[in-house]
Structure formats: C-alpha cells, structure tokens
C-alpha positions as CSV (number, residue, x, y, z in Angstrom):
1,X,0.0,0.0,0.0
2,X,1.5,3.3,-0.8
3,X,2.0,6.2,1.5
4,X,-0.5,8.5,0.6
5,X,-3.4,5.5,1.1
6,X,-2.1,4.0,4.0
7,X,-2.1,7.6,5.6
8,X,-5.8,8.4,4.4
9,X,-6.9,5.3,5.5
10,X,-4.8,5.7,9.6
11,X,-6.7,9.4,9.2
12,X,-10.3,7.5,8.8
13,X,-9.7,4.9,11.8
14,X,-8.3,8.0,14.3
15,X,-11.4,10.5,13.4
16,X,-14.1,7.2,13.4
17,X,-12.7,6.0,16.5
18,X,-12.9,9.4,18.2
19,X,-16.8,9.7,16.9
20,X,-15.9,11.9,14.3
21,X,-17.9,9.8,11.6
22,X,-18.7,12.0,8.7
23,X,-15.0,13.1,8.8
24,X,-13.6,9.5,8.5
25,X,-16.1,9.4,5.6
26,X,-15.0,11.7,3.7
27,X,-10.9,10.6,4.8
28,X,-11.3,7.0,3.3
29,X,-13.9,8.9,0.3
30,X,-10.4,10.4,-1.0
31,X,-8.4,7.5,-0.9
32,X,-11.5,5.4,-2.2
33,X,-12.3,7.7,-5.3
34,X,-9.3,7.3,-7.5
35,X,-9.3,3.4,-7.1
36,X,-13.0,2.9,-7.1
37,X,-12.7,-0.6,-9.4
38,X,-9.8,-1.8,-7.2
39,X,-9.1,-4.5,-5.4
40,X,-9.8,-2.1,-2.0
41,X,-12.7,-0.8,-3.4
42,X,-15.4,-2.9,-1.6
43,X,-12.8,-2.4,1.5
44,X,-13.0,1.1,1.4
45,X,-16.8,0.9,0.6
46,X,-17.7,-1.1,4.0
47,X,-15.4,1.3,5.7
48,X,-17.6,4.1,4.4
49,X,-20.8,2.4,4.8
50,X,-20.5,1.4,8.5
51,X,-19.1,5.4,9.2
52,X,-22.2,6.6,8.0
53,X,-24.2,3.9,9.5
54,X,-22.8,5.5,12.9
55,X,-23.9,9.2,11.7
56,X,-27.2,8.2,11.5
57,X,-27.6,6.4,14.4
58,X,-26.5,9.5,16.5
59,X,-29.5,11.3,14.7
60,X,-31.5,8.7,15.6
61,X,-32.4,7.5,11.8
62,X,-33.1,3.4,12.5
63,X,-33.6,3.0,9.4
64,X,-30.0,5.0,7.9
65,X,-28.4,3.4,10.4
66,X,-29.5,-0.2,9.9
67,X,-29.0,-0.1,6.0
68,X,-25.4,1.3,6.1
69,X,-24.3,-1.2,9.0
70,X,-26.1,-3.9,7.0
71,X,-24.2,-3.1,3.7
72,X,-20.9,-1.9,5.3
73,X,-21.0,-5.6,6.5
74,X,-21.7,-6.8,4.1
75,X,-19.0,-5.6,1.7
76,X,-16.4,-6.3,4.1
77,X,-17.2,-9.4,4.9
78,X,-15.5,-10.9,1.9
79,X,-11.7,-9.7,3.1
80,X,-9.3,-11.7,5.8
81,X,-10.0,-11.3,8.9
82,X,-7.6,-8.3,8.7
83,X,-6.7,-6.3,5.9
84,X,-4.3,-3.3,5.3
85,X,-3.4,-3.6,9.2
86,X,-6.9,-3.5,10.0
87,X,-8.8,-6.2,12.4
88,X,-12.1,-6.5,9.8
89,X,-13.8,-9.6,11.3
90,X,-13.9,-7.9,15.1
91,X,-15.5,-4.8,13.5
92,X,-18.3,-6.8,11.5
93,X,-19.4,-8.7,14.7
94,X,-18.9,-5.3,16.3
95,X,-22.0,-4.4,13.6
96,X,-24.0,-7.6,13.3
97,X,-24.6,-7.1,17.4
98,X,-25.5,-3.4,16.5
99,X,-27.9,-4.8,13.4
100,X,-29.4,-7.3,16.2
101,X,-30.2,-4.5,18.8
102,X,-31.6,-2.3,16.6
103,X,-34.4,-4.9,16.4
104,X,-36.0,-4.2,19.1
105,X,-39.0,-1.7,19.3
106,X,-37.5,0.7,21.8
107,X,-34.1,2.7,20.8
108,X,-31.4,1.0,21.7
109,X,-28.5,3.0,23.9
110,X,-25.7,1.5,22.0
111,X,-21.7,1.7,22.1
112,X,-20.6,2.4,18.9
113,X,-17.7,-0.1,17.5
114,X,-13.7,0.9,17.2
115,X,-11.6,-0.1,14.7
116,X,-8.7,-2.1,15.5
117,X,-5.7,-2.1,14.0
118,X,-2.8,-5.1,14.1
C-alpha cells in the first residue's frame, strides 16, 4: 500500500474512533475515489458504509443506520479477517450485534464499535 493510502486510511480509523464519523467518511472517500474498481474498493466501501451507518444512528435515523451497518458488512465481509493492518472480522461482529439491537421496538443506547488495527 503506498503512502498516501495507507495515511488516508490511519486518518479515517483515528477520526471514526474518536466519533468523528462524517470526517472518516470523507478521509477513506479520498483514498477510495481514484481506485473505485480496485481490489480495495469494496474495502473502502464497507469502511464508508458502517461510518455513516454510525452518523445516522447518532441522529436517531433506524432505518439509515441499519442499511449502512447492514451493507458496510456486508461488503467487508469478503476480506481476511484483517486487511491493510486493520482487524475486519472484530469490526463486523462489532456491527452484526448493532444490526441485532436495533431490532428491538424501543431505541437501543448502544456503544458504537472501534476499529482495531494489528
């Protein structure tokens, strides 16, 4: 991975694990953008997904929340268990146990997951 990616993707993991969601969007957005037919791309993509997945639940949108976690999942669940550094299966149990909460009728108080990094 070259500098510049590797970097962009570091600056995405610090601001989502400090809450700052939309901003880790847009950090792994840039790096995502110029390789969007890669072999990162659905890595990226899941990254992206689960970010926003966390915006919405902090504005108490259910249903945004539930459809990004769902497809952030889901597009990472195809790489290793860790990829680029990063610890991907904790992070999509992390989400399948938010996707199960957020069945219930009441709104959940949930913990939003951390990225983990080898």
């Amino acid at each position: 991975m070259n500098a510049g990616k590797h970097s962009g993707l570091t600056r995405g993991i610090d601001l989502f694990n400090s809450g700052r969601y939309w901003d880790a969007h847009e950090a792994w957005e840039l790096v995502w953008m110029p390789d969007r037919k890669g072999l990162d791309a659905g890595f990226y993509k899941g990254l992206i997904q689960i970010a926003a997945g966390c915006l919405h639940y902090t504005r108490h949108n259910r249903r945004g929340a539930v459809n990004k976690w769902r497809s952030g999942a889901d597009y990472l669940r195809p790489y290793p268990p860790d990829h680029q550094g990063v610890l991907v299966a904790p992070l999509v149990d992390s989400v399948d146990e938010l996707l199960d909460a957020m069945k219930r009728r009441e709104w959940p108080e949930l913990t939003m997951p951390s990225i983990r990094q080898e």
